[in-house]
C-alpha positions in Angstrom: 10.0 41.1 -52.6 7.4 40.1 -55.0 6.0 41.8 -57.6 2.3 41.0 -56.6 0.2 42.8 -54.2 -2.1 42.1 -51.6 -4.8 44.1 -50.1 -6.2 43.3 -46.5 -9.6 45.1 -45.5 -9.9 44.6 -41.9 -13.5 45.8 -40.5 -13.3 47.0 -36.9 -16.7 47.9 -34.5 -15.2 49.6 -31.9 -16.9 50.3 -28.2 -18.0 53.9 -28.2 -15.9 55.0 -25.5 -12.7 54.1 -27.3 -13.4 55.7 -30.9 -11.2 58.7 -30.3 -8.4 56.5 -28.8 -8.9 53.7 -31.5 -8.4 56.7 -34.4 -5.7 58.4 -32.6 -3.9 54.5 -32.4 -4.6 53.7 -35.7 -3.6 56.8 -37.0 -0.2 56.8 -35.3 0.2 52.8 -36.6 -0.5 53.4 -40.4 1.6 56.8 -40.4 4.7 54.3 -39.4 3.3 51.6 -41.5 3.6 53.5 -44.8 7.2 53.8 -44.4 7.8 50.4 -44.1 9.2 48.8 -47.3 6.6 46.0 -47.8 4.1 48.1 -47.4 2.4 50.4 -50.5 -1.0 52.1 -49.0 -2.3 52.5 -45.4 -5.8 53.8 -44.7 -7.7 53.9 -41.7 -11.4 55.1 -42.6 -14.6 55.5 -40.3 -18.1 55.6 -40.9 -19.8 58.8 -40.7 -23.2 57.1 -39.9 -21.8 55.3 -37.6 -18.7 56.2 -36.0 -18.2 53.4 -34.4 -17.0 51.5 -37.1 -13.9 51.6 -38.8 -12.1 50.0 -42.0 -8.3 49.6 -42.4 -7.6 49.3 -45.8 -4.0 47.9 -46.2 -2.0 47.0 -49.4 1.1 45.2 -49.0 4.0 43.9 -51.6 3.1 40.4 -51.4 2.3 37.9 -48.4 6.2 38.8 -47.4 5.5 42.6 -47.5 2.2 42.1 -44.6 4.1 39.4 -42.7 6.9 41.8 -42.1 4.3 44.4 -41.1 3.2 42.0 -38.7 6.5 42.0 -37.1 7.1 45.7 -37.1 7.6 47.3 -33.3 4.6 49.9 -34.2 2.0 47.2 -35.1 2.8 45.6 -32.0 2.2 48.7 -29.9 -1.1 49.5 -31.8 -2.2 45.7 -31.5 -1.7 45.8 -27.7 -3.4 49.2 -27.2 -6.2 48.9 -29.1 -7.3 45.0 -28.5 -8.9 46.1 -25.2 -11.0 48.9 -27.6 -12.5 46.1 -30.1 -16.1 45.5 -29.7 -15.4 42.8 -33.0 -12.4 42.5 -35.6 -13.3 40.8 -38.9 -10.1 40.6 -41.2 -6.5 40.3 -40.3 
C-alpha cells in the first residue's frame, strides 16, 4: 500500500420509500468496510432537511486501498441491494 490517501464523496438521492432500507444497507456496508485494510474512514451521513439525500464519505489508502474495497463480498451485497433504491448516484 501507498502512503497517499484518497477520499471519495459519493452523493446519493434516494426514493423516499427506500431511506430506511438505504441507511440500514449502508450502515451494515461501511461497518464492514472500516475493517478492511485499505480502507481508513467510512461515513454514511443524511440530510436532516432533506432526508432523502445521503453522502458517503469514504477515505481509502490509495487508488489500491478503494479498488480492493470494490472487490470486497460486503460492497457487493450493498451495491446490489441498494441499486434498485437510487433515485440518482453522483460519485463512485
Amino acid at each position: 500500500m501507498t502512503n497517499s490517501y484518497l477520499a471519495v464523496m459519493v452523493y446519493v438521492h434516494v426514493l423516499p420509500e427506500s431511506i430506511e432500507a438505504f441507511r440500514a444497507a449502508s450502515l451494515t456496508n461501511a461497518a464492514a468496510s472500516i475493517h478492511e485494510p485499505g480502507v481508513v474512514r467510512f461515513d454514511v451521513m443524511q440530510e436532516a432537511s432533506a432526508p432523502t439525500r445521503f453522502v458517503l464519505f469514504e477515505v481509502y489508502r490509495g487508488q489500491e486501498g478503494a479498488a480492493a474495497h470494490k472487490q470486497a463480498p460486503h460492497y457487493h451485497a450493498w451495491r446490489d441491494t441498494v441499486a434498485p433504491m437510487m433515485a440518482e448516484q453522483i460519485g463512485r
